[in-house]
C-alpha positions as CSV (number, residue, x, y, z in Angstrom):
1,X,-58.2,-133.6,-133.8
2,X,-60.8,-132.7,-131.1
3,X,-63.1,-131.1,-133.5
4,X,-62.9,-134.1,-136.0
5,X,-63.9,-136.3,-132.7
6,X,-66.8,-134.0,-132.1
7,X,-68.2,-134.0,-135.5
8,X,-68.0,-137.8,-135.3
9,X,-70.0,-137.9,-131.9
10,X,-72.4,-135.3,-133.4
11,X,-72.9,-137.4,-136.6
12,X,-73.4,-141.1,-134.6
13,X,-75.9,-139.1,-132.2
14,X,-77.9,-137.5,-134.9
15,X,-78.5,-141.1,-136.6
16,X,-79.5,-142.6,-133.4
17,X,-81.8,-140.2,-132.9
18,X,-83.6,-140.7,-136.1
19,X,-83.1,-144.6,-135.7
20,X,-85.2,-144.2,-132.5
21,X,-87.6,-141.9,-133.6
22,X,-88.6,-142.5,-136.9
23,X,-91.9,-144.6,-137.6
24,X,-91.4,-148.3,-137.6
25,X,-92.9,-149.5,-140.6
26,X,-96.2,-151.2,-138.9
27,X,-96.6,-147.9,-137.2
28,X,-96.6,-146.6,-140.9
29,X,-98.8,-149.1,-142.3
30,X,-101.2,-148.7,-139.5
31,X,-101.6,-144.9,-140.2
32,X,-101.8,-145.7,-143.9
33,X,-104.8,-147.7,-143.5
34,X,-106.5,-145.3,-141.5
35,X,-106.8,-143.1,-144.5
36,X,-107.9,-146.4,-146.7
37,X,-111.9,-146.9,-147.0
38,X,-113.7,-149.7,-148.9
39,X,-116.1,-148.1,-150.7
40,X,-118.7,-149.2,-153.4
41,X,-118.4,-152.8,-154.0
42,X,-120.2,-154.3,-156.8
43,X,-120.8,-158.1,-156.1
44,X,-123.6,-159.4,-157.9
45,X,-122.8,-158.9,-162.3
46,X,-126.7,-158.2,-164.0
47,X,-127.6,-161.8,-165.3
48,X,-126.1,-165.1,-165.3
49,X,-122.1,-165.2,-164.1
50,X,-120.2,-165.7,-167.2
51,X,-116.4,-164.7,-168.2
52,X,-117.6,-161.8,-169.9
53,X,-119.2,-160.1,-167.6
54,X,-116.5,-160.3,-164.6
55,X,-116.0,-156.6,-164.7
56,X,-119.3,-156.1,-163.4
57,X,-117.6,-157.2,-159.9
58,X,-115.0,-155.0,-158.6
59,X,-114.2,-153.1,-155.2
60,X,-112.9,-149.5,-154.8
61,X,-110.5,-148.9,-152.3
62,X,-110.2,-145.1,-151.7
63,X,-108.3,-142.6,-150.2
64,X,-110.3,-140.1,-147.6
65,X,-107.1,-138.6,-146.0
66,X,-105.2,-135.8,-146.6
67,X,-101.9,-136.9,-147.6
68,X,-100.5,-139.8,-150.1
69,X,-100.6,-143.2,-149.2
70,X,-98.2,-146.0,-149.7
71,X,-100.2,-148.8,-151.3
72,X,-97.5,-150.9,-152.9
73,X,-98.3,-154.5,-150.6
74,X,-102.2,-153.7,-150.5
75,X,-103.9,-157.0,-150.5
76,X,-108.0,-157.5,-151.4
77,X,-109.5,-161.0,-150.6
78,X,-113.0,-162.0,-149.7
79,X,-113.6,-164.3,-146.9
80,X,-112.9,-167.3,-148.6
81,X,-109.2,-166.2,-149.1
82,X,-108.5,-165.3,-145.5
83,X,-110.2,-168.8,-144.5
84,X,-108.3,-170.2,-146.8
85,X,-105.1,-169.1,-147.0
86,X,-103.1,-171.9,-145.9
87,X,-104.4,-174.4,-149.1
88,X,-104.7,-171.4,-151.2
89,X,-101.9,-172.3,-153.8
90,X,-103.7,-170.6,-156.9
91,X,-104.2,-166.8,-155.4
92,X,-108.1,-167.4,-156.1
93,X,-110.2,-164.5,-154.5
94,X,-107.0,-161.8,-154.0
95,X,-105.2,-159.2,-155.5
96,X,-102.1,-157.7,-154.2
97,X,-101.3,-154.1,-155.2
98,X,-98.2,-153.9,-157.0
99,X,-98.0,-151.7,-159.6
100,X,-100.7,-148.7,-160.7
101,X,-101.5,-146.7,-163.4
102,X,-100.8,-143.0,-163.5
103,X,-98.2,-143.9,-160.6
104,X,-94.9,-144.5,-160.5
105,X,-93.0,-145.9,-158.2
106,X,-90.5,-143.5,-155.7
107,X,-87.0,-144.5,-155.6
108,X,-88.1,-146.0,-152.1
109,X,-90.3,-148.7,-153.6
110,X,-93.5,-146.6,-152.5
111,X,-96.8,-146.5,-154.8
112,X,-98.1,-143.7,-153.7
113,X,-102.4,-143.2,-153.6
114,X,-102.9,-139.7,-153.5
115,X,-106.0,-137.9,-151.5
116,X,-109.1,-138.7,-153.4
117,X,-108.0,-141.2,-155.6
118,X,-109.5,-144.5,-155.6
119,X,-108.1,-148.4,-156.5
120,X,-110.8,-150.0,-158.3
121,X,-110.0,-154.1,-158.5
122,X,-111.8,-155.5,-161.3
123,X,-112.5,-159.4,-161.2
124,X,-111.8,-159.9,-164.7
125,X,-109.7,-158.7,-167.7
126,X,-108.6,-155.7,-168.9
127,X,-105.9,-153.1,-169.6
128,X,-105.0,-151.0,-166.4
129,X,-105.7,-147.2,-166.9
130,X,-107.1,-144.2,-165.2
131,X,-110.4,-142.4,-165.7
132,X,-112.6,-140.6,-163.9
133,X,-112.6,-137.2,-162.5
134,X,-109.0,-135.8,-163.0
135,X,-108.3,-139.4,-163.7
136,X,-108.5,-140.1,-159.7
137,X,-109.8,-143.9,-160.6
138,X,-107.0,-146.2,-160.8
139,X,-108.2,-149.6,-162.7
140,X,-106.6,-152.7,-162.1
141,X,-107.7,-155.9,-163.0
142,X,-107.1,-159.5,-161.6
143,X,-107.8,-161.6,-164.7
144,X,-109.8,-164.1,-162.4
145,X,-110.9,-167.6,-163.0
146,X,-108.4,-167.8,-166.4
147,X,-104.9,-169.3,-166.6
148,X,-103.3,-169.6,-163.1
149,X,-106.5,-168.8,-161.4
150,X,-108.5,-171.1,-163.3
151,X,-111.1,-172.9,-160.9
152,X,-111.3,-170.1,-159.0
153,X,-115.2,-169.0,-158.5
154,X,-118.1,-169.7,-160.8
155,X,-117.0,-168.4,-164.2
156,X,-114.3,-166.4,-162.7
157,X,-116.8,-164.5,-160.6
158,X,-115.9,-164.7,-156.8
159,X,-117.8,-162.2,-154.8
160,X,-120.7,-164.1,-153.0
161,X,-124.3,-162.7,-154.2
162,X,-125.7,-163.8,-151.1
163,X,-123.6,-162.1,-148.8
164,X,-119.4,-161.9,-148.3
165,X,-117.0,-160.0,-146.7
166,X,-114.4,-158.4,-148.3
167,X,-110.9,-157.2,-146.5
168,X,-108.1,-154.7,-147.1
169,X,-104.6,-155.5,-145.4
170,X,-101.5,-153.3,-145.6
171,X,-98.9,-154.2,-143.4
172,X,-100.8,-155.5,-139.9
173,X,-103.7,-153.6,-140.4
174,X,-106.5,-154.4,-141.9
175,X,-110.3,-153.6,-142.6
176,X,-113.4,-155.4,-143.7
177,X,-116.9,-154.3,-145.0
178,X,-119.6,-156.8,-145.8
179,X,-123.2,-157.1,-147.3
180,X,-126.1,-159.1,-148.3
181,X,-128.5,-159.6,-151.3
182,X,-131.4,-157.5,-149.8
183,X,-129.0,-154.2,-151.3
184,X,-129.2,-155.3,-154.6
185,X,-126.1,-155.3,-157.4
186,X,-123.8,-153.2,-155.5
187,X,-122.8,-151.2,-152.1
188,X,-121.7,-148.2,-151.9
């Protein structure tokens, strides 16, 4: 009976431990994002903003770290989302990751972004799919400015010629990069 009662007291003190040392899941979102870079952003389509050329806007979202990231919950706005969020009933100007191609999903829920792999969020329409490079570009697209999102930026194009800001949140972390027209069609 005793060593019954020990294994017990083992077993309860070996889950509090873990309870009270693993990683909250902020504290995992936090070092998530450190790994997360915006990189090329391409804001201003060649020629007049129509629906068919909405692909010409998109923003990469990469990788730099050396281990897999969870993105599953990765949201992209501009600055007119985040000022807007409270009256934003259509979605317009975000994308929330929650599926990728050439990923799947653990059995914990996770969408895991492997080292040198990039998101790239089109504007517009298309098919999700990998290319690139060992098919490290993961394309997904948010069908802007048609059906539920219809109204949303000129033509379905969002991203402000001018100048904008564009965020990454996962979790309580967050990051922003902006730009104005004086770089031309795109930053890298």
């Amino acid at each position: 009976m005793r060593r019954i009662l020990d294994g017990i007291v083992l077993a309860v003190a070996a889950v509090l431990l873990m309870a009270l040392t693993a990683p909250t899941a902020h504290a995992a979102a936090r070092r998530d994002i450190d790994s997360l870079v915006i990189g090329q952003v391409g804001y201003n389509a060649v020629g007049p903003d129509r629906l068919w050329n909405r692909n010409q806007e998109y923003i990469d979202v990469s990788n730099v770290g050396q281990s897999a990231v969870n993105v599953k919950g990765l949201v992209v706005e501009d600055s007119w989302a985040r000022a807007n969020r409270a009256t934003n009933d259509k979605g317009c100007n975000i994308y929330t990751v929650t599926e990728l191609p050439g990923v799947t999903e653990t059995v914990d829920g996770e969408l895991l972004l492997q080292p040198r792999h990039t998101i790239r969020v089109y504007v517009g329409q298309g098919t999700p799919r990998t290319f690139g490079l060992g098919n490290r570009i993961h394309a997904v697209y948010m069908n802007h400015g048609v059906g539920d999102t219809a109204g949303c930026g000129y033509n379905g194009h969002f991203l402000n010629n001018a100048r904008d800001q564009v965020w990454i949140k996962l979790g309580d972390s967050e990051k922003s990069k902006s730009w104005d027209f004086r770089r031309g069609y795109y930053l890298r």
